[in-house]
C-alpha positions in Angstrom: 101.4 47.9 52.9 100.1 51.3 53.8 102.4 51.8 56.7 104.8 54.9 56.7 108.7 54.7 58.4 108.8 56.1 61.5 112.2 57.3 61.5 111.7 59.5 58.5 112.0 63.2 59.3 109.9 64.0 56.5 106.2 65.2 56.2 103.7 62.7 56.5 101.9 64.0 53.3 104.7 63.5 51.4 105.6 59.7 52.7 102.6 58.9 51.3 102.7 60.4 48.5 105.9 58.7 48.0 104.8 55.5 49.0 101.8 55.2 46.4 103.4 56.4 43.9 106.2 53.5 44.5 103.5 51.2 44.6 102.5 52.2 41.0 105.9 52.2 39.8 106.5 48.5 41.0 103.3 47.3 40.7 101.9 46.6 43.8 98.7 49.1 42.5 98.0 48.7 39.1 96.3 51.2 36.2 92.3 51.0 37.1 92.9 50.1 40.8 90.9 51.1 43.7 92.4 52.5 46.6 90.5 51.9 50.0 88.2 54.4 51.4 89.7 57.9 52.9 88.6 57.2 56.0 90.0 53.5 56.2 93.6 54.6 54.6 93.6 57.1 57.1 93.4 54.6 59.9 95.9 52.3 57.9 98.4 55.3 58.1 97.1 56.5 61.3 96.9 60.3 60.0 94.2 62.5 60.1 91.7 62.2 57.5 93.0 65.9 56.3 96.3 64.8 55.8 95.6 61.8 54.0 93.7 64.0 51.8 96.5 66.5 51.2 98.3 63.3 49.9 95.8 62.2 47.7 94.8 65.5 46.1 99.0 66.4 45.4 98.9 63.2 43.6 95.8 63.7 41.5 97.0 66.8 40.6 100.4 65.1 39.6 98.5 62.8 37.6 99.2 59.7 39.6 95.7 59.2 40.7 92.2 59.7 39.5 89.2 60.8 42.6 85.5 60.9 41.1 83.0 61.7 44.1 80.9 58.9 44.6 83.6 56.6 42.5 86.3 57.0 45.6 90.3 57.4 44.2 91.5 54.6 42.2 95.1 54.6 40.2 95.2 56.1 36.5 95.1 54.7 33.8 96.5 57.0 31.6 99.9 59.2 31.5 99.3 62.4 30.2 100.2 65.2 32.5 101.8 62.7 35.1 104.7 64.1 36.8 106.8 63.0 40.0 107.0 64.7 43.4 109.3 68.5 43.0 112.2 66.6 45.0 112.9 63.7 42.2 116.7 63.3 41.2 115.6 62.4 37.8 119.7 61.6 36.8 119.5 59.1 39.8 116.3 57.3 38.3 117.8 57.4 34.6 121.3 55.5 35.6 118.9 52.8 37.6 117.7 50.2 35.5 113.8 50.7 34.4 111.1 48.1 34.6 108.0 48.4 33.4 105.9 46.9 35.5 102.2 46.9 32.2 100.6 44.1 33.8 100.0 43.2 30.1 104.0 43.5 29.1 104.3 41.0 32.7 102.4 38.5 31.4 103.7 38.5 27.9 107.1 38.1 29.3 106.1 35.2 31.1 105.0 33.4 28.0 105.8 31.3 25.6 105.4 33.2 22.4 104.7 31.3 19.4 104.2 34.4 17.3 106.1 37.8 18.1 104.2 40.6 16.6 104.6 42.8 19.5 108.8 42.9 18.1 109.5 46.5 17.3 112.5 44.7 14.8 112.2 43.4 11.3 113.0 39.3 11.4 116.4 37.7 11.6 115.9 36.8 7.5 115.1 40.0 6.9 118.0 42.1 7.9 120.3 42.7 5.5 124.0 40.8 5.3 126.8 42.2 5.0 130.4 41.2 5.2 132.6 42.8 7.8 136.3 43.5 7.1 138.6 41.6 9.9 139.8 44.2 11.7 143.0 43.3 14.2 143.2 44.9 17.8 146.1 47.7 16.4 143.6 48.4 13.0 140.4 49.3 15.8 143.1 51.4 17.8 144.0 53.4 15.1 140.1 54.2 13.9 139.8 55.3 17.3 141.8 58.1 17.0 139.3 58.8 14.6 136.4 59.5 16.6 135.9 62.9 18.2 133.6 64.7 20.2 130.7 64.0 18.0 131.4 60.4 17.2 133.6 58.5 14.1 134.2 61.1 11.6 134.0 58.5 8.7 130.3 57.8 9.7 130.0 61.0 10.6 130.8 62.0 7.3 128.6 59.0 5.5 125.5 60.5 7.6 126.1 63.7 6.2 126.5 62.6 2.5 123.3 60.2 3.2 121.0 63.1 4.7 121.8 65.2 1.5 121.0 62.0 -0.8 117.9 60.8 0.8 116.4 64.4 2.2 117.7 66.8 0.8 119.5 68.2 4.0 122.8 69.9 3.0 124.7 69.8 6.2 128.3 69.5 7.9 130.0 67.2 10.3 129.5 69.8 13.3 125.5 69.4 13.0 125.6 65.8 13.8 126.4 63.7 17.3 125.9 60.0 17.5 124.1 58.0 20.2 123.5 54.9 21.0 120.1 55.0 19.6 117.4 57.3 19.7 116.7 56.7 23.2 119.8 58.4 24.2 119.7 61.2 21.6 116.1 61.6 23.1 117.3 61.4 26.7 120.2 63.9 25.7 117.8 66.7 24.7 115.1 66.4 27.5 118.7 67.0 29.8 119.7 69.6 28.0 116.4 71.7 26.8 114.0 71.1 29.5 114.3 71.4 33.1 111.5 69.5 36.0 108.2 70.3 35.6 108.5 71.6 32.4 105.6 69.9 29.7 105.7 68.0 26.3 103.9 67.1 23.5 103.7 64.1 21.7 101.2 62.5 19.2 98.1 60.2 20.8 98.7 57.4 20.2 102.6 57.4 20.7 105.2 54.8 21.5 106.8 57.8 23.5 103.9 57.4 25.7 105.1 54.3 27.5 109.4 55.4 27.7 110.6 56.0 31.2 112.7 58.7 30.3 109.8 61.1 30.9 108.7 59.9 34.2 112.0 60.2 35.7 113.2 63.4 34.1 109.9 65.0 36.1 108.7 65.9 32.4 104.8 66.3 32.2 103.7 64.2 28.6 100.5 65.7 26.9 99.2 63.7 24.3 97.8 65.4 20.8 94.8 63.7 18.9 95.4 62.7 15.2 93.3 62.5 12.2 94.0 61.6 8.9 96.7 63.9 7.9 98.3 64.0 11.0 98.6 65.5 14.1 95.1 68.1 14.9 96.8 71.9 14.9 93.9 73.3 17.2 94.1 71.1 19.8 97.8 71.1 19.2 97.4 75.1 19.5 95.1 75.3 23.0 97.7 72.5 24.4 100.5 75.3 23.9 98.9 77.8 25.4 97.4 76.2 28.2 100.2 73.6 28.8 102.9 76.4 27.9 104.8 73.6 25.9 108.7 73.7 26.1 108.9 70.7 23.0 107.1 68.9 20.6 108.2 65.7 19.1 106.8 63.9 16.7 107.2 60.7 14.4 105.6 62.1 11.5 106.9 59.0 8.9 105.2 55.8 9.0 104.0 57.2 13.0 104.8 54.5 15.5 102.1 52.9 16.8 99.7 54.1 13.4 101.9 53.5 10.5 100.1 56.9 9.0 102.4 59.7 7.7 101.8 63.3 8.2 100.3 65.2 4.8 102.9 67.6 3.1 100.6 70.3 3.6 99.7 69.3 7.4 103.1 69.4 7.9 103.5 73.0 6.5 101.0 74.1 8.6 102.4 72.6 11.8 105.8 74.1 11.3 104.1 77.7 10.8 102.3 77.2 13.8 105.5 76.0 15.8 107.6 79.1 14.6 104.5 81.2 15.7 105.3 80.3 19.3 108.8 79.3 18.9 107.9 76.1 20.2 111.0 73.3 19.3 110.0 70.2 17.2 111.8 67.3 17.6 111.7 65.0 14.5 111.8 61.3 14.7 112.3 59.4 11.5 113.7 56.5 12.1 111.1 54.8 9.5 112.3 56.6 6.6 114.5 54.0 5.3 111.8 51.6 5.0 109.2 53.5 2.6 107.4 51.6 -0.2 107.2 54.5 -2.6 107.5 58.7 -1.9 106.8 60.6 0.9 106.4 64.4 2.2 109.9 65.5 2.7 111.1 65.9 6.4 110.0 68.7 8.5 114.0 69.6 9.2 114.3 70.4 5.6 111.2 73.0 5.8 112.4 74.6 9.0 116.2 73.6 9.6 116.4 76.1 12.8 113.1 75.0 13.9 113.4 70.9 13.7 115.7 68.6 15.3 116.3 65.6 13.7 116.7 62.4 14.7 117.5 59.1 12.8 118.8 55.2 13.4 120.0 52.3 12.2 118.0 50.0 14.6 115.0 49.8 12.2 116.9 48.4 9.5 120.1 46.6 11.0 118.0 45.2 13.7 119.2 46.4 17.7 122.5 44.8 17.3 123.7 47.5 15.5 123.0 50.6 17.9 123.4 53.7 16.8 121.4 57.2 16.0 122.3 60.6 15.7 120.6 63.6 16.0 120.9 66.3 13.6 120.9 70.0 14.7 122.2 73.6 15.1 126.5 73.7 15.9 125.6 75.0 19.5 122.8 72.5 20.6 125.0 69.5 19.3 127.9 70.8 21.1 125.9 71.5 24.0 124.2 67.8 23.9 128.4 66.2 23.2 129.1 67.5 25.9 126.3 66.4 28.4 126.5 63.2 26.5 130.6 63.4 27.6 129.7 64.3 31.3 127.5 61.7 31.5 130.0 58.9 30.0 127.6 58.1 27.1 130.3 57.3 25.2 130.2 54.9 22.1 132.7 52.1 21.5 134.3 52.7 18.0 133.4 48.9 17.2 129.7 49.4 16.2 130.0 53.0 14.4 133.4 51.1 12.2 130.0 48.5 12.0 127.4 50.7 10.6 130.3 53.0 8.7 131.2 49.4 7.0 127.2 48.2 6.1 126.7 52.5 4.7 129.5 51.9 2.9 128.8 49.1 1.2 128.6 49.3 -2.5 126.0 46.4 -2.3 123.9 48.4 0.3 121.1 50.5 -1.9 120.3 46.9 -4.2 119.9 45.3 -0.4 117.9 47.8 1.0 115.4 47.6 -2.3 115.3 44.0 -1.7 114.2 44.4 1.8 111.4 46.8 0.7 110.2 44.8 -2.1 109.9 41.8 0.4 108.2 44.4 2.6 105.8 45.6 0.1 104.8 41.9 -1.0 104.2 41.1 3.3 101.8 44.0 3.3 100.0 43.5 0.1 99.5 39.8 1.5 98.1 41.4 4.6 96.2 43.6 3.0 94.3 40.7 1.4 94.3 38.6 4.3 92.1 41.8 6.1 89.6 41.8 3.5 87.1 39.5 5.3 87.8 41.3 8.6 86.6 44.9 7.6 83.4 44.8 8.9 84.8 44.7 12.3 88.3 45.9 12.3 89.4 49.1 10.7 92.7 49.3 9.3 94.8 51.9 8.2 96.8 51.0 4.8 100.6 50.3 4.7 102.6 52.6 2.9 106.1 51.6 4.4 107.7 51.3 7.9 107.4 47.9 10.0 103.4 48.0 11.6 100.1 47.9 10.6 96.9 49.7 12.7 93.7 47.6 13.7 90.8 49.2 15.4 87.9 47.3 16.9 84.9 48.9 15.2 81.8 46.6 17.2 81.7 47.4 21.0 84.1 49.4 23.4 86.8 47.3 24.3 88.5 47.1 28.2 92.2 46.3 28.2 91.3 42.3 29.4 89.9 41.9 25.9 93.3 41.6 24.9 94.5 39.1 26.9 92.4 36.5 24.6 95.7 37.1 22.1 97.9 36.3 25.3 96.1 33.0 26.1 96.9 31.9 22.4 100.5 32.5 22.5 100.5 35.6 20.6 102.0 38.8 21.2 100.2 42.0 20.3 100.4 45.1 21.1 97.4 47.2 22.4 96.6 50.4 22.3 96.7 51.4 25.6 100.3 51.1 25.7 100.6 54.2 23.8 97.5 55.8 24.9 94.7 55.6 27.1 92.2 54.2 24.4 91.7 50.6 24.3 90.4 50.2 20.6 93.0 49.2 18.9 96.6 47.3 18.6 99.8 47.2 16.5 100.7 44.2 14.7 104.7 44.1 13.1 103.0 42.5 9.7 106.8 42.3 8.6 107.2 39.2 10.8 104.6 37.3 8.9 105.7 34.5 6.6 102.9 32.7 5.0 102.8 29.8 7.9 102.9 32.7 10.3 100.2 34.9 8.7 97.5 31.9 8.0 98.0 31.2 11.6 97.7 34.9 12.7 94.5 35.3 10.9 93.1 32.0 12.0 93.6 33.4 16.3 92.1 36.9 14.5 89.1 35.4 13.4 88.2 32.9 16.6 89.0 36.3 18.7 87.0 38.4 16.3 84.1 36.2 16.9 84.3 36.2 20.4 83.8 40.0 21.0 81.2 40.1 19.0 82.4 41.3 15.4 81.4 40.2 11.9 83.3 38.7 9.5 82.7 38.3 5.9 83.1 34.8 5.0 82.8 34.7 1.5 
């Protein structure tokens, strides 16, 4: 460690930049760490002290480290703003596979989880069944001369008729490409609409925050506080101007990490401000699907020019069934076909015939009710079992989607506080892996049975009692 190659022709500045910022990525030097003293990484190196501190300022300003006089440089612990070195080949990175190396997400995986309710999936009971026709090998053939540019025209068509029916969108066949998810509809448009160095905004907290796709596209991520209704416009406002935004995407239904959806007349005011600076919105609403009762309709049908849509069938069918599309103008869909084309993206006509089949399926509105009544009785039996944990956990309400929002309310707490769920087998998911707060985690309240939630509860209130907080125990 801390030794450069000294057959490389390039700057030494630069190796070391390089270097640490590997060391991050693999996790040699984790979030919080402490690097050693100037002088004695300088000697390590064997640089000048000047050079090592042309390193180490190019990487604060990258957003890779943080340097506090009197406090010496230790490794961020936040995202926001971090960007790679100007000579990244951020296609290279995305086609390599991606680990994350969260010491938290380590030691989870390490585990033996007796409860899951890190899972961003409903259960295996709770995904709906349908029966699949039997297709032969000459049958698939012939529905893949079916598929085009922009995916399986049948589904295609089903997505279009399903958009109208649920949102109100009134839109044709050329408006729509399917991905494999929404992780490759999102990769899609950061290739196609932003270039390196250019910035984004997202929601704070935001499952966004932890993706890859950012990092190695060379994408600066700016996180926007929330309140009640939804994302804050004025800080939302100064970020455009000082960050000189290029997108904005958002999960304003059911928000992933929050659960909280965006007020009808927040989200008027967003779009104003948007179109003001002609700053894109990228829509996520891959929650929709799973609402308990009505909510504000989607930003795409206030501003169709303005919003890009995206939506999935992961949330509902489970990952098995991997598709999303993203819903747009003729010439940004054709544009993103045709990256997704050069980049042999393409998607199998098994699993759209899949989804088409399940869409299709007279039997699938009374199915999907089911599921949300079973929903809405899991969150109403949460909601009870929280009642004695108010004092010290706040908790936002569930109104539809798969999580629910608990935030510490006693004493600030550090990101080992949370291993205490670790030690008893159950997996959580803190804040600070969408964030850089450490108040609060996500549960998926949708994987909890009775067995499972007295048992939940039971960790909640030993842990509770640990750090500190009261419980009501009447």
């Amino acid at each position: 460690m801390w030794q450069l190659d000294e057959k490389s022709k390039r700057p030494i500045y630069q190796q070391i930049m390089e270097q640490i910022i590997s060391y991050i990525q693999n996790g040699q030097l984790h979030p919080g760490d402490r690097l050693p003293a100037e002088r004695t990484l300088a000697t390590y190196y064997g640089v000048n002290r000047s050079t090592l501190v042309h390193a180490l300022a190019e990487l604060t300003a990258l957003g890779w480290l943080d340097r506090k006089r009197g406090s010496g440089t230790v490794v961020s612990e936040g995202k926001w703003g971090r960007s790679g070195t100007p000579r990244v080949d951020w296609r290279q990175h995305f086609r390599r596979e991606f680990q994350h190396h969260e010491p938290f997400l380590t030691k989870m995986h390490a585990l033996p989880i007796a409860l899951d309710l890190y899972s961003g999936e409903l259960p295996l009971d709770l995904i709906p069944d349908f029966q699949l026709p039997a297709y032969t090998w000459e049958e698939l053939l012939l529905e893949e001369k079916k598929q085009g540019l922009h995916g399986y025209q049948p589904l295609l068509e089903l997505i279009c008729q399903r958009l109208k029916q649920e949102e109100g969108l009134g839109l044709s066949t050329d408006q729509i490409l399917i991905t494999a998810g929404a992780q490759q509809a999102l990769f899609l448009l950061l290739q196609v609409m932003l270039q390196a160095g250019d910035s984004v905004a997202i929601e704070d907290p935001s499952f966004l925050y932890s993706l890859p796709i950012f990092e190695a596209a060379d994408i600066s991520l700016y996180g926007v506080p929330m309140d009640e209704a939804g994302i804050e416009l004025a800080a939302l406002e100064q970020m455009i101007v000082s960050k000189k935004l290029k997108l904005l995407i958002l999960n304003p239904t059911f928000q992933n990490p929050t659960g909280k959806t965006m007020a009808k007349k927040r989200r008027e005011q967003l779009l104003a401000l948007c179109q003001k600076y002609q700053l894109p919105v990228v829509e996520d609403d891959v929650f929709s699907e799973l609402r308990f009762g009505s909510v504000p309709p989607a930003l795409k049908k206030t501003a169709p020019h303005q919003v890009i849509y995206l939506g999935s069938l992961s949330k509902l069918f489970g990952s098995s069934i991997k598709i999303g599309w993203i819903v747009a103008d003729p010439e940004l869909i054709r544009r993103l076909a045709e990256a997704k084309q050069t980049l042999d993206f393409s998607i199998s006509v098994f699993p759209q015939v899949v989804a088409h089949t399940a869409l299709f399926d007279p039997a699938f509105e009374k199915k999907r009710a089911m599921l949300v009544t079973e929903l809405k009785k899991r969150a109403t039996a949460f909601t009870q079992a929280m009642q004695p944990f108010l004092s010290a956990w706040e908790y936002e309400p569930i109104e539809g989607g798969l999580y629910a929002w608990l935030t510490f309310r006693t004493k600030k707490l550090t990101r080992k506080d949370w291993q205490l769920f670790l030690d008893r087998h159950i997996a959580i998911a803190p804040a600070f892996l969408f964030s850089e707060a450490t108040q609060a985690m996500r549960i998926n309240y949708t994987r909890l049975e009775a067995k499972e939630r007295q048992q939940f509860f039971a960790v909640l209130a030993e842990i509770t009692k640990i750090l500190g907080g009261p419980l009501d125990e009447k």
